[in-house]
RODO-2510 file (C-alpha; in nm, 4 decimals, decimal comma):
residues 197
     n   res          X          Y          Z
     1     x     0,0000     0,0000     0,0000
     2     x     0,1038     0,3765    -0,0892
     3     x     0,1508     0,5960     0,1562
     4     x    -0,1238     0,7935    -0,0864
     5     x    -0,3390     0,4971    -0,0337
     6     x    -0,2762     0,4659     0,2933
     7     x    -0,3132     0,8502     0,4129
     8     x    -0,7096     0,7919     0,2026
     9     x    -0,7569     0,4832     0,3919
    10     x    -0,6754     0,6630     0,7419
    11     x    -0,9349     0,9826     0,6222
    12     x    -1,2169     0,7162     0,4963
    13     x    -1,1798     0,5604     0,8664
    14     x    -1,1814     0,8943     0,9921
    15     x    -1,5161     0,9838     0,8556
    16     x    -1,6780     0,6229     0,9397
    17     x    -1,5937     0,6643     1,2793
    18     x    -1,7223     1,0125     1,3486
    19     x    -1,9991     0,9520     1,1699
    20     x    -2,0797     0,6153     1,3996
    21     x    -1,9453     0,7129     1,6938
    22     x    -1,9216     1,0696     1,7224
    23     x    -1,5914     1,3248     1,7846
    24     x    -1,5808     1,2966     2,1185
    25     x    -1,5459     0,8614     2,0549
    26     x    -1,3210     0,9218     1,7881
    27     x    -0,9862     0,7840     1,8726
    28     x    -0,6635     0,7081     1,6973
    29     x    -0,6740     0,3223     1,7743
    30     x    -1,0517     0,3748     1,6311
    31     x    -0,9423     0,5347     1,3378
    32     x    -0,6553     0,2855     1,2688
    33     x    -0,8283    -0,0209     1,3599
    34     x    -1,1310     0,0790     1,1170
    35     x    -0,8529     0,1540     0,8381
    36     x    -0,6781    -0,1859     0,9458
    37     x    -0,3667     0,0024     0,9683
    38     x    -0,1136     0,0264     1,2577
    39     x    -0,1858     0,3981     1,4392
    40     x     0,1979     0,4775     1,3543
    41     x     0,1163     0,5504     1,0248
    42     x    -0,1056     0,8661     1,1970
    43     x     0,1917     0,9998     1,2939
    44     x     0,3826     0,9103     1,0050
    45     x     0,1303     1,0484     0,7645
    46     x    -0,0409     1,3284     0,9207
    47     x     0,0562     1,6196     1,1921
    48     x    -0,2038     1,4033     1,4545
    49     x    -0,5885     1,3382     1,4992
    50     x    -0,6426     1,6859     1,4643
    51     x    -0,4784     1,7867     1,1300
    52     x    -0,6681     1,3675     1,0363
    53     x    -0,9833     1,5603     1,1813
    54     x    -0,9269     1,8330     0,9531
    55     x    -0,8117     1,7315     0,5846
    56     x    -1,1258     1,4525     0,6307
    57     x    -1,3792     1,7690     0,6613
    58     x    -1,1616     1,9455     0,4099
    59     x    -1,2099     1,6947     0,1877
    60     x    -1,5488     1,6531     0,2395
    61     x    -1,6200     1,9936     0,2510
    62     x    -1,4217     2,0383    -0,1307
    63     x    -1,6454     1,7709    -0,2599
    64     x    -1,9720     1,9276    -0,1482
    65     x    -1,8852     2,2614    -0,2617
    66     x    -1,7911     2,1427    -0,5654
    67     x    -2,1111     1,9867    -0,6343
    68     x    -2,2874     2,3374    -0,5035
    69     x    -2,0543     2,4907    -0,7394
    70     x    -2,0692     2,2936    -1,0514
    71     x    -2,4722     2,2901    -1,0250
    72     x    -2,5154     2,6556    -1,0252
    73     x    -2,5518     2,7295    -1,3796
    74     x    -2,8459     2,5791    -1,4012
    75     x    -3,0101     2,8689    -1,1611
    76     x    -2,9479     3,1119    -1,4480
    77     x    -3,1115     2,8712    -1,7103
    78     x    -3,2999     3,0870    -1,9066
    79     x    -3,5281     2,8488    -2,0288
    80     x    -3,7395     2,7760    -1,7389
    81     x    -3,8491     3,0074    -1,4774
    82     x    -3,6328     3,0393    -1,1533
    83     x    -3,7802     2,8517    -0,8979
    84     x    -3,7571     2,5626    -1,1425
    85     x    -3,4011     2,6316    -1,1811
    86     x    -3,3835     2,6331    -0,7715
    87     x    -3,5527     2,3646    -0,7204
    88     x    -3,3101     2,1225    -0,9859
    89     x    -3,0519     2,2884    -0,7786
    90     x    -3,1711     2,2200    -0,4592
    91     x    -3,2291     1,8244    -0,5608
    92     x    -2,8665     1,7682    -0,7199
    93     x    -2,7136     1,9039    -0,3547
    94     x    -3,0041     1,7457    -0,1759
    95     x    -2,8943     1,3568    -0,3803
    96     x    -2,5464     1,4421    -0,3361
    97     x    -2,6132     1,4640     0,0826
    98     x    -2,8212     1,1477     0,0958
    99     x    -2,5280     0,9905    -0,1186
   100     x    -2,3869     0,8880     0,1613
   101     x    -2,4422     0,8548     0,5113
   102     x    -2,1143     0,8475     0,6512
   103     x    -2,0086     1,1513     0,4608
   104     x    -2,3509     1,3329     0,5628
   105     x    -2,3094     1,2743     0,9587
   106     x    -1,9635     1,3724     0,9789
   107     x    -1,9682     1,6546     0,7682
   108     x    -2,2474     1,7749     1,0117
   109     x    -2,0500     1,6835     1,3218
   110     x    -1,7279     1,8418     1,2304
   111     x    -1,9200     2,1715     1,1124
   112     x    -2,0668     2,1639     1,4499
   113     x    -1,7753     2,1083     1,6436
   114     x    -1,5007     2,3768     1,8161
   115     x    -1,2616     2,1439     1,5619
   116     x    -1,4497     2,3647     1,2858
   117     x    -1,3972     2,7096     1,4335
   118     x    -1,0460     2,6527     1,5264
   119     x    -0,9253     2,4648     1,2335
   120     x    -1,1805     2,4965     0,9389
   121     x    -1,3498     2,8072     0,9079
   122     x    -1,0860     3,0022     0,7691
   123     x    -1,0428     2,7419     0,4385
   124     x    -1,3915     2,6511     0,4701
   125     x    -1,4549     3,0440     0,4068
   126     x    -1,2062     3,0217     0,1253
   127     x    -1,3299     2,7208    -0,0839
   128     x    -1,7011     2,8875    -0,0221
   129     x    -1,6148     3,1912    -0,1774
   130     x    -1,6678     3,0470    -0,5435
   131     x    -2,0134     2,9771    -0,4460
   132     x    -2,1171     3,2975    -0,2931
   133     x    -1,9819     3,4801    -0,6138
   134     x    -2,2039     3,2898    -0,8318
   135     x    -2,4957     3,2942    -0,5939
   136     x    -2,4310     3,6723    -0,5350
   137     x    -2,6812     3,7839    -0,8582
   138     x    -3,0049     3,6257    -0,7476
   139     x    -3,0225     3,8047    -0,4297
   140     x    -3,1139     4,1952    -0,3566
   141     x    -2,8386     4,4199    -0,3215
   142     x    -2,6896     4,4578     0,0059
   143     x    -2,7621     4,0988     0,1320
   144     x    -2,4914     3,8839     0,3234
   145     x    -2,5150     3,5938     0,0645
   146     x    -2,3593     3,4064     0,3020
   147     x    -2,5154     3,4011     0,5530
   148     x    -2,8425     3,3024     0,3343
   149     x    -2,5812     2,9983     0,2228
   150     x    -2,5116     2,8958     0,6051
   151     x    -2,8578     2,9338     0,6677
   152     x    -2,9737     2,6664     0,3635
   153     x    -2,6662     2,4743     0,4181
   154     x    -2,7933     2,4206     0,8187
   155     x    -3,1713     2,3182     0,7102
   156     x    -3,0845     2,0897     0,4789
   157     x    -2,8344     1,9395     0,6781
   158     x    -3,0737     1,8892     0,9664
   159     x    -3,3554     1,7456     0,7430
   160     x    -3,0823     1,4962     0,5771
   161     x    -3,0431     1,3857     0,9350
   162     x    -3,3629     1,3286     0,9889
   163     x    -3,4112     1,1189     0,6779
   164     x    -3,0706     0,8986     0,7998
   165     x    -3,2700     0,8855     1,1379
   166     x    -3,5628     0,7432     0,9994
   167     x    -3,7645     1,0481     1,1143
   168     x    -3,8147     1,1434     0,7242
   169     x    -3,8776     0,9266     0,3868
   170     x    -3,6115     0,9794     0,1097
   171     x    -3,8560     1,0426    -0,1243
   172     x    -3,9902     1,3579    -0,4315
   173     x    -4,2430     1,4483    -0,1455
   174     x    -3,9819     1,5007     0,1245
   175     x    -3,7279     1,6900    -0,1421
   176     x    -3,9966     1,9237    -0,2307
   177     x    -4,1018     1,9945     0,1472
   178     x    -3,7613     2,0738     0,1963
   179     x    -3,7248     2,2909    -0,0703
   180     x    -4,0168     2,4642    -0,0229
   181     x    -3,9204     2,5702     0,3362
   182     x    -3,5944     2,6670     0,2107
   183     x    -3,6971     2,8796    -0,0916
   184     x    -3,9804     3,0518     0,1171
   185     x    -3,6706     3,1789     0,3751
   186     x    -3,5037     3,3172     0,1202
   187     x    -3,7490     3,4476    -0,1179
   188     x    -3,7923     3,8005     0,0372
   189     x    -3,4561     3,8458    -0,0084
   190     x    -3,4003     3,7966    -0,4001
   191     x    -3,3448     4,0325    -0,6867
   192     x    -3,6354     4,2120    -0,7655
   193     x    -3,5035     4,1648    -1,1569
   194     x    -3,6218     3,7889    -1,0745
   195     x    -3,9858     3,8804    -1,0939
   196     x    -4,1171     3,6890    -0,7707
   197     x    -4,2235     3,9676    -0,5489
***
């Protein structure tokens, strides 16, 4: 095995065991037992659990925003109306989330955490940045676009939970309620160029 191979096999672990057992469970014998690698290779391959902790949300975090990011053409589609475009939008993100459990839960728990604020936020704010530039048009002058994007970014997150939990059904029903709730929040707050008010 590669150390390459190896340092992906360590973050993979990393995200099945926060997302089972939570960060305050997650330990490096945890980590290296679900990788099936001696914990050495923690040391070897990255600065400790933290920095682990932090390039598997970073990694996580790149592949969601790049989904977010690579989607967003489609709101300025100008063959169908807007909300249309939204809601396509909303479902590609909304797929991409119930992809994957794992991926889901820990995302959510390390976004959560103090690990976040003290190691993520900064590059989290960075990699964002792309997405709040091309979200920027379809909302009224003067609005913090992201906070709008932390706000949708928390409901949907908490509703993808719920679906994991059983609470929800992953089905078009669900996907629209959730949409529905999140458009309506930020609906007052669009371009009046968009024609909704």
């Amino acid at each position: 095995m590669t150390q390459e191979e190896m340092r992906l096999a360590l973050v993979n672990s990393t995200v099945k065991v926060v997302a089972n057992d939570g960060l305050d469970k997650t330990t490096t014998k945890a980590i290296s037992t679900a990788a099936d690698l001696n914990e050495v290779y923690i040391y070897r391959l990255f600065e400790g659990k933290e920095d682990l902790l932090r390039k598997s949300f970073e990694m996580l975090d790149k592949e969601l925003i790049d989904t977010v990011y690579s989607a967003l053409p489609v709101m300025y589609n100008n063959e169908q109306d807007f909300i249309s475009n939204c809601r396509i939008l909303f479902c590609t993100v909304w797929r991409f989330l119930l992809g994957n459990r794992d991926k889901c839960v820990c995302y959510m728990r390390y976004f959560y955490s103090p690990y976040f604020q003290k190691h993520s936020a900064e590059s989290h704010t960075e990699r964002v940045a792309k997405v709040i530039e091309g979200m920027t048009p379809a909302f009224a002058d003067g609005s913090d676009v992201c906070f709008f994007l932390n706000h949708i970014l928390n409901v949907v997150l908490g509703f993808a939970i719920k679906v994991f939990d059983g609470d929800l059904t992953n089905d078009n029903q669900t996907a629209e309620m959730i949409f529905t709730i999140v458009f309506s929040s930020v609906r007052p707050y669009l371009a009046p160029n968009l024609g909704l008010n």
